[in-house]
Backbone atoms as SQL, in Angstrom:
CREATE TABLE atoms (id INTEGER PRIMARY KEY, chain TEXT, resi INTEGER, resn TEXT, atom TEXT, x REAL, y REAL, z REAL);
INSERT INTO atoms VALUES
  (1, 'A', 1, 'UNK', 'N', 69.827, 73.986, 57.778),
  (2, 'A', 1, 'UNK', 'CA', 70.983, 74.780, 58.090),
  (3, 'A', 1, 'UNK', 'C', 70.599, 76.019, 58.897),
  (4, 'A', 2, 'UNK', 'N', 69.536, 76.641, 58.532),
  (5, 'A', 2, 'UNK', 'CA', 68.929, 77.822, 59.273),
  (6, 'A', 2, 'UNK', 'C', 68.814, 77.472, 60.633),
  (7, 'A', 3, 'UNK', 'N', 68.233, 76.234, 60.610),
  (8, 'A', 3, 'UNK', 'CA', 67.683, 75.931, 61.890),
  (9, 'A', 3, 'UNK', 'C', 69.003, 75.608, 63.243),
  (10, 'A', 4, 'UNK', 'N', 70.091, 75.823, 62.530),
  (11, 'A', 4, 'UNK', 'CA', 71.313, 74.994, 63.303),
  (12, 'A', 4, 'UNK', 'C', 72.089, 76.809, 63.410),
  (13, 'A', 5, 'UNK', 'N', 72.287, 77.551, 62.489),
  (14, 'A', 5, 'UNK', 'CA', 73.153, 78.861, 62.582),
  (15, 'A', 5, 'UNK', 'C', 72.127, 79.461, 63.547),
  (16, 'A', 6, 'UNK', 'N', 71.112, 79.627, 63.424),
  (17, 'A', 6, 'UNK', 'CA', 70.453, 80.418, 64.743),
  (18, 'A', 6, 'UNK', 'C', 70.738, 80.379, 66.099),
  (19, 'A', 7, 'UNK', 'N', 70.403, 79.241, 66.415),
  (20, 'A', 7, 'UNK', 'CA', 70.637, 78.772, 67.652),
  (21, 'A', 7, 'UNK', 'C', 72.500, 79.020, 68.043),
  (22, 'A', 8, 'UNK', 'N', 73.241, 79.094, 67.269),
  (23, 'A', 8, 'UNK', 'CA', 74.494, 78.699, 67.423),
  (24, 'A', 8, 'UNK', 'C', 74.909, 80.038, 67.488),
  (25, 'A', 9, 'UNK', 'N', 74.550, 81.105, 65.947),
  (26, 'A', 9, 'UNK', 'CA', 74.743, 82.026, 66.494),
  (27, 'A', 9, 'UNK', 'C', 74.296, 83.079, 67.615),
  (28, 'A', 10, 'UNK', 'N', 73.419, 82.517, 68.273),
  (29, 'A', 10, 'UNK', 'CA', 72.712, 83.644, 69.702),
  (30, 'A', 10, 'UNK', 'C', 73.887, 82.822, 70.644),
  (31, 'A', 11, 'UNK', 'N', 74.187, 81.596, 70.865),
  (32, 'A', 11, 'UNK', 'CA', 75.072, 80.878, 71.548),
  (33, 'A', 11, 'UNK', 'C', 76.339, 81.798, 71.502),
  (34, 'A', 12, 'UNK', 'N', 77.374, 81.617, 70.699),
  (35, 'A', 12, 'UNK', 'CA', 78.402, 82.466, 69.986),
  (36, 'A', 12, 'UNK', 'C', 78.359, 83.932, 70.816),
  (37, 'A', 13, 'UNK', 'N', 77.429, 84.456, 70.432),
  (38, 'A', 13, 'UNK', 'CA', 77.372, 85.850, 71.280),
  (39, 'A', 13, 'UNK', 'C', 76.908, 85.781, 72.409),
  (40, 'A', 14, 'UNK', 'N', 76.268, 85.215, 73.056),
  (41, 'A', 14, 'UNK', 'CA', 76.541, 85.126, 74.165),
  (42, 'A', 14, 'UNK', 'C', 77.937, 84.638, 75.018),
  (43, 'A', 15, 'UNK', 'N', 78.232, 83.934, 74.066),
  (44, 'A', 15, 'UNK', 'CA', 79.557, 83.274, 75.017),
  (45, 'A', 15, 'UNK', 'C', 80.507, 84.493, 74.968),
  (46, 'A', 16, 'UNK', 'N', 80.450, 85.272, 73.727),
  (47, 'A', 16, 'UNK', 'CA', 81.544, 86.402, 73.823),
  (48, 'A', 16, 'UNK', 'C', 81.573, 87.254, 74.472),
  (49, 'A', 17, 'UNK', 'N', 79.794, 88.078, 74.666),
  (50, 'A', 17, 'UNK', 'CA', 79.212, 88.767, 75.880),
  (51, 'A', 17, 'UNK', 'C', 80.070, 88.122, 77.584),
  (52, 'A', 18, 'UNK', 'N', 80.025, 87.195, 77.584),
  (53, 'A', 18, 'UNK', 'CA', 80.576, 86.873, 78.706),
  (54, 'A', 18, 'UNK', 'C', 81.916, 86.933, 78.234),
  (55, 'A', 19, 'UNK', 'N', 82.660, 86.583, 77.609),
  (56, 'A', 19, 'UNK', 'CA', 84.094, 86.329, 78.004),
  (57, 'A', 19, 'UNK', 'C', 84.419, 88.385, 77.734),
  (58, 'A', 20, 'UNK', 'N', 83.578, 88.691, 76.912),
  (59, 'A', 20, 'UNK', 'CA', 84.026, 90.215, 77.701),
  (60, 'A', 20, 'UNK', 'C', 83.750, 90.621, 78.574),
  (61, 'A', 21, 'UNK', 'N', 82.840, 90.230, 79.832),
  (62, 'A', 21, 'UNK', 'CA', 82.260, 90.496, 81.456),
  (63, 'A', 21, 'UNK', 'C', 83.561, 90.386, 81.711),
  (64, 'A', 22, 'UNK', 'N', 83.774, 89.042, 81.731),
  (65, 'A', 22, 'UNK', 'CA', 85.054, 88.381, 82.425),
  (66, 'A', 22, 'UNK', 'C', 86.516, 89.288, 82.492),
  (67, 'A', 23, 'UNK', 'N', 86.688, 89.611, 81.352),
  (68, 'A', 23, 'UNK', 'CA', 87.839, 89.862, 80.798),
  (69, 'A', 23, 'UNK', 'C', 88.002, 91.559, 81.708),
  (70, 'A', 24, 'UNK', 'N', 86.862, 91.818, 81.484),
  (71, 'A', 24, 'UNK', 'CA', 86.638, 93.343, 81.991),
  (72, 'A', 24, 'UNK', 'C', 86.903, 93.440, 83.441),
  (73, 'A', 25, 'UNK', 'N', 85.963, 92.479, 84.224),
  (74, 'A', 25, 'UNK', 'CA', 85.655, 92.667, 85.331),
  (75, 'A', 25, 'UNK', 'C', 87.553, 92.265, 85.567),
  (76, 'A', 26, 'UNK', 'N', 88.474, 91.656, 85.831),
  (77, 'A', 26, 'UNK', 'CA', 89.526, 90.775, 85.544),
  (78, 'A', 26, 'UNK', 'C', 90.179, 92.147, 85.461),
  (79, 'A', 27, 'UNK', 'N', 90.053, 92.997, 84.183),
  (80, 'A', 27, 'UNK', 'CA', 90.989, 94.031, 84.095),
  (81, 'A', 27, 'UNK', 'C', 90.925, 95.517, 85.650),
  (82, 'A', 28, 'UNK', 'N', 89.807, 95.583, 85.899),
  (83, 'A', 28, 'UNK', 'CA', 89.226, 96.030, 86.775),
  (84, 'A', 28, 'UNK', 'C', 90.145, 96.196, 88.410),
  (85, 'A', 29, 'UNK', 'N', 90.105, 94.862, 88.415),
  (86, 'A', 29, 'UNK', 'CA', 90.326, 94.018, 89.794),
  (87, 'A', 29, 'UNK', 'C', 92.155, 94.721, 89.355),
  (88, 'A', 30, 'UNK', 'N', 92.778, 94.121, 88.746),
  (89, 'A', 30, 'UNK', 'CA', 94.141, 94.292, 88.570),
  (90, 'A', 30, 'UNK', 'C', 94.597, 95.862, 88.375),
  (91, 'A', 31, 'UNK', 'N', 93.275, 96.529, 87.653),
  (92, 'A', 31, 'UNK', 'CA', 93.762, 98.417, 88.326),
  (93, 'A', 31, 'UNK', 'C', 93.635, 98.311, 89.272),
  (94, 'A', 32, 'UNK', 'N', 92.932, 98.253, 90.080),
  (95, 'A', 32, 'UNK', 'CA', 92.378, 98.237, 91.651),
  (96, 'A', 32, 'UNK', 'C', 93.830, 98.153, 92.308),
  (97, 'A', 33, 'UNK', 'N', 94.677, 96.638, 92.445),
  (98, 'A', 33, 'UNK', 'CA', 95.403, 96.660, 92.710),
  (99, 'A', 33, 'UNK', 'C', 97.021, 97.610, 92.622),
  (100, 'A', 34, 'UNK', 'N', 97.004, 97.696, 91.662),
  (101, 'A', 34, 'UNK', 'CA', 97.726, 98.031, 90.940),
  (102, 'A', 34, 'UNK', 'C', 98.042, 100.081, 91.720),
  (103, 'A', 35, 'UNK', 'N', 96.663, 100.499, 91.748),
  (104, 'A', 35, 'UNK', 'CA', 96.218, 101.959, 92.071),
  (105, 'A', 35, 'UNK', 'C', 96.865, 101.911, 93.789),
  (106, 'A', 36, 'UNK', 'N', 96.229, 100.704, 94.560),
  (107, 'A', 36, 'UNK', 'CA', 96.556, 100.085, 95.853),
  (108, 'A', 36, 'UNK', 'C', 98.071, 100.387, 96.111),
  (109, 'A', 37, 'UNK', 'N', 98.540, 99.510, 94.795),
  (110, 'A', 37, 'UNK', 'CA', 100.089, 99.132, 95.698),
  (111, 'A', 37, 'UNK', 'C', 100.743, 100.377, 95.494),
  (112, 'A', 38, 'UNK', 'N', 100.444, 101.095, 94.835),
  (113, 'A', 38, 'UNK', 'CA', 101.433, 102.807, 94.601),
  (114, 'A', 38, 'UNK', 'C', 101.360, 103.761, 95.500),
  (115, 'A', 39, 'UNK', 'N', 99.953, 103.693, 95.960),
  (116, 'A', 39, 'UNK', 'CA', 99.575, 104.759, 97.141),
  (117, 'A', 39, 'UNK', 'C', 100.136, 103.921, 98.286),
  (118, 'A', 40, 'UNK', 'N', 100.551, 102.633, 98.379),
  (119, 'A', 40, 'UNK', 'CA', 100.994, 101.951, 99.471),
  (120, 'A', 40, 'UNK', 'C', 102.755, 102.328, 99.354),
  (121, 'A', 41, 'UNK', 'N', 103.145, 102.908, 97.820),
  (122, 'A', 41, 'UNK', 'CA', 104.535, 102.748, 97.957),
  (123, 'A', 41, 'UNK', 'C', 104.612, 104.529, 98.563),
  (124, 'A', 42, 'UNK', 'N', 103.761, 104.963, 98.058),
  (125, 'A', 42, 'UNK', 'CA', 104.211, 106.486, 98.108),
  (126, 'A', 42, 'UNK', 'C', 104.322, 106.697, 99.517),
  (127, 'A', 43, 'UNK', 'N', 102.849, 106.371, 100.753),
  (128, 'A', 43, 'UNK', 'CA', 102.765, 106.442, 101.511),
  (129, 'A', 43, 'UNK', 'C', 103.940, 105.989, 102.255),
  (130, 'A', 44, 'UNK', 'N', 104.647, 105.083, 102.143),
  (131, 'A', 44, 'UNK', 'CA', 106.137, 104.363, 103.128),
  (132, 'A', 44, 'UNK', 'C', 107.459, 105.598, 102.197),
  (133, 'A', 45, 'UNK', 'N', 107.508, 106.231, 101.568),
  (134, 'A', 45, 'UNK', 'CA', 108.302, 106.990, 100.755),
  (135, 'A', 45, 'UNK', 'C', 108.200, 108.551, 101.385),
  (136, 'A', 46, 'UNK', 'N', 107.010, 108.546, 101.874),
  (137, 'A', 46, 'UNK', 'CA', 106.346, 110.222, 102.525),
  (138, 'A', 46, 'UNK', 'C', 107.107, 109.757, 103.956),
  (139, 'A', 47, 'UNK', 'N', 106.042, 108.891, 104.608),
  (140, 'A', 47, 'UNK', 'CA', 106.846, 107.823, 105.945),
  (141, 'A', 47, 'UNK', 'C', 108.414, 108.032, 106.385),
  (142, 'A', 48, 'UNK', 'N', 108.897, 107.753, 105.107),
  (143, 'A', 48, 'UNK', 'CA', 110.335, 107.723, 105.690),
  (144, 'A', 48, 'UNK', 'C', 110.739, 108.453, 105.622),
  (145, 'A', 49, 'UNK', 'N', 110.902, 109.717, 104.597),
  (146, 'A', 49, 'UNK', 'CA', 111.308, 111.154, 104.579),
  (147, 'A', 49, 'UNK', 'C', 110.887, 111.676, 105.403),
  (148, 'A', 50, 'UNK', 'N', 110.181, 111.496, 106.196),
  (149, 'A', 50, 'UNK', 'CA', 109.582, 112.539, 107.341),
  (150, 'A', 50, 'UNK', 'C', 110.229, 111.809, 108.972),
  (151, 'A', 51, 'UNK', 'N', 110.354, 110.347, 108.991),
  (152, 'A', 51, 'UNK', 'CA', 111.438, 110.079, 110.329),
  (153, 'A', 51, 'UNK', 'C', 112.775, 110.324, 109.717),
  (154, 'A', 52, 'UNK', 'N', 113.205, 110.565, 108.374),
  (155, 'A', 52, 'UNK', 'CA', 114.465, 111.347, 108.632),
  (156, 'A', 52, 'UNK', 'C', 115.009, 112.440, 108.820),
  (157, 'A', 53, 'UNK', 'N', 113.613, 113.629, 108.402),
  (158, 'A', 53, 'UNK', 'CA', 114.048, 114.777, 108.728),
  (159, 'A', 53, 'UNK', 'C', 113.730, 115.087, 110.382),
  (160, 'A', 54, 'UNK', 'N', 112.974, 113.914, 111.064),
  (161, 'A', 54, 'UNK', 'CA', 112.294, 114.238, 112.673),
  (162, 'A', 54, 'UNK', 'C', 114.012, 113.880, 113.163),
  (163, 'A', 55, 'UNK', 'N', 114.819, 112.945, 112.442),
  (164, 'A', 55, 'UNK', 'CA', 116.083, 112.506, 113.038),
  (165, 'A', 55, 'UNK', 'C', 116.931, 113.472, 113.015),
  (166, 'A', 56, 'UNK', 'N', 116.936, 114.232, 111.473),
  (167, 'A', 56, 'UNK', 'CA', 118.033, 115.308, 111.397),
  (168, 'A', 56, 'UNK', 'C', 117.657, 116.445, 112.430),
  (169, 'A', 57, 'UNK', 'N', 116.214, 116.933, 112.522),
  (170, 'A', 57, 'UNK', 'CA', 116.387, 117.770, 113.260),
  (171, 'A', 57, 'UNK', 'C', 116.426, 117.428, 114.932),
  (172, 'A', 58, 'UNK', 'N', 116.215, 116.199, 115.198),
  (173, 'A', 58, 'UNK', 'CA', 116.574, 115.608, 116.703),
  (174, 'A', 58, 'UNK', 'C', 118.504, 116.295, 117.056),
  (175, 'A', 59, 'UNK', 'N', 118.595, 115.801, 115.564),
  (176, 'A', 59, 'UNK', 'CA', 120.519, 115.691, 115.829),
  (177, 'A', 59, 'UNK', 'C', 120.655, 117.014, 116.150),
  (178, 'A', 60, 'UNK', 'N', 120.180, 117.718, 115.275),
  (179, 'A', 60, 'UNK', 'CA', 120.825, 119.317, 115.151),
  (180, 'A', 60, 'UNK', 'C', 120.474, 119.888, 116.459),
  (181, 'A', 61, 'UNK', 'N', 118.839, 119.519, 117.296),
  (182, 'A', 61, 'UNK', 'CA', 118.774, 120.351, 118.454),
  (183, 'A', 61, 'UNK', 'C', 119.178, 119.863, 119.625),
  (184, 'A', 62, 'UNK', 'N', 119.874, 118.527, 119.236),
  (185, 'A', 62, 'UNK', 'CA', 120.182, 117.978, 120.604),
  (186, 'A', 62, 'UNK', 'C', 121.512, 118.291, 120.663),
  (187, 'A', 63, 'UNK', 'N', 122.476, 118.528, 119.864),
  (188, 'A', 63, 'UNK', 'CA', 123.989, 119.484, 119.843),
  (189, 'A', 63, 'UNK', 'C', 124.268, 120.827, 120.509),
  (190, 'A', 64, 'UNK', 'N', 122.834, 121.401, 119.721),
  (191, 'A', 64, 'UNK', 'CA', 122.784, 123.117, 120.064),
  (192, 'A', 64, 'UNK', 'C', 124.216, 124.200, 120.611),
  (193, 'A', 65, 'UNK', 'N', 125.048, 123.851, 120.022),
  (194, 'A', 65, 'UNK', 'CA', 126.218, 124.424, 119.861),
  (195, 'A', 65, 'UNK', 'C', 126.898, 124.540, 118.314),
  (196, 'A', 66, 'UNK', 'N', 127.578, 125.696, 118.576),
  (197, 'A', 66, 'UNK', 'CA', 128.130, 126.096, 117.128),
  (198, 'A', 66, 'UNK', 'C', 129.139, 124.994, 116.688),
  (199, 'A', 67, 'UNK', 'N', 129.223, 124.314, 114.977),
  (200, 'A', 67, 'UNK', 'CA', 129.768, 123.183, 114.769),
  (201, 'A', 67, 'UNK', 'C', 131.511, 123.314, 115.063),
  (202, 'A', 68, 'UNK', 'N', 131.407, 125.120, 114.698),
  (203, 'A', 68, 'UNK', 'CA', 133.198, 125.155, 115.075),
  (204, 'A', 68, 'UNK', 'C', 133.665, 124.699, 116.892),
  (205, 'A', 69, 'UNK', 'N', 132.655, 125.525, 117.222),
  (206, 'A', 69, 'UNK', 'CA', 133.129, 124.483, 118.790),
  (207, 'A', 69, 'UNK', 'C', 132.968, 123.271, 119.272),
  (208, 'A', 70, 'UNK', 'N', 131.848, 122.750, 118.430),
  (209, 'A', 70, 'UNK', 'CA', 132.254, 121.200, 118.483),
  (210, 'A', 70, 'UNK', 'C', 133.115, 120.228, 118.151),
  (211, 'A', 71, 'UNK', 'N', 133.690, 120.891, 117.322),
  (212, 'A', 71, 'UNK', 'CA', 135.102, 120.703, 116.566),
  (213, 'A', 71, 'UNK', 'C', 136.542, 121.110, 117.703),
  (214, 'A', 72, 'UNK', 'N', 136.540, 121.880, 118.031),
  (215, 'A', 72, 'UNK', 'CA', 137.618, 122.231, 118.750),
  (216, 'A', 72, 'UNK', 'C', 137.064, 121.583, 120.580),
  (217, 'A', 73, 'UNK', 'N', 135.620, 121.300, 120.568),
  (218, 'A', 73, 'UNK', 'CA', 135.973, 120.443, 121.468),
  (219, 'A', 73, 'UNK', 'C', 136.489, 118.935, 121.855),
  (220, 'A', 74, 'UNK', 'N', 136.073, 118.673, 120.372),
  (221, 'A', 74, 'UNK', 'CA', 136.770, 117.216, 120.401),
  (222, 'A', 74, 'UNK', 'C', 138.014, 117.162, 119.665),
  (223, 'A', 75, 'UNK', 'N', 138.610, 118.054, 119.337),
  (224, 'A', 75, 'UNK', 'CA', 140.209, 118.043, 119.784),
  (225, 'A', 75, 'UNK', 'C', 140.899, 118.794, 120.778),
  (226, 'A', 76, 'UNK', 'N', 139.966, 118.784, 121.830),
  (227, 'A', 76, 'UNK', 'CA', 140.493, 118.618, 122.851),
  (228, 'A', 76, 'UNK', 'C', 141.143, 120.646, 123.000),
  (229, 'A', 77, 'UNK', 'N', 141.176, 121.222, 122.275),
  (230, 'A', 77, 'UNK', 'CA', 141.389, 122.913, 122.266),
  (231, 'A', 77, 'UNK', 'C', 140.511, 123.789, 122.801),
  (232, 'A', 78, 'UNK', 'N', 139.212, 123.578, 123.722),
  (233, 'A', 78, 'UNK', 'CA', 138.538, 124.436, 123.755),
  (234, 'A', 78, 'UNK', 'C', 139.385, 124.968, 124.870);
């Protein structure tokens, strides 16, 4: 019996030694990603707030008139 638990148990731990490599390396990979896709969301979130304020302020300096006279110019009162 000795001669059979020895061998089996160094087997046993080893196999567990590995399936915790595995398991680890596995958890690893999926932060990785995980870290990836957020800085990928933030970055398109920074991205777009910034071509909308390049738009708002396109609008505002390409008007460059006071909004009340833009108003009374398109009804036609100036």
């Amino acid at each position: 019996m000795d001669l059979i638990a020895g061998p089996l148990g160094a087997l046993g731990a080893a196999v567990v030694a590995a399936l915790a490599w595995f398991l680890d390396r596995r958890r690893q990979r999926s932060k990785g990603r995980s870290e990836g896709r957020t800085e990928a969301q933030t970055e398109a979130m920074k991205d777009a707030n910034e071509r909308v304020q390049k738009g708002r302020d396109a609008v505002r300096d390409g008007r460059g008139d006071d909004p009340a006279e833009r108003l009374r110019r398109n009804d036609g009162k100036l």
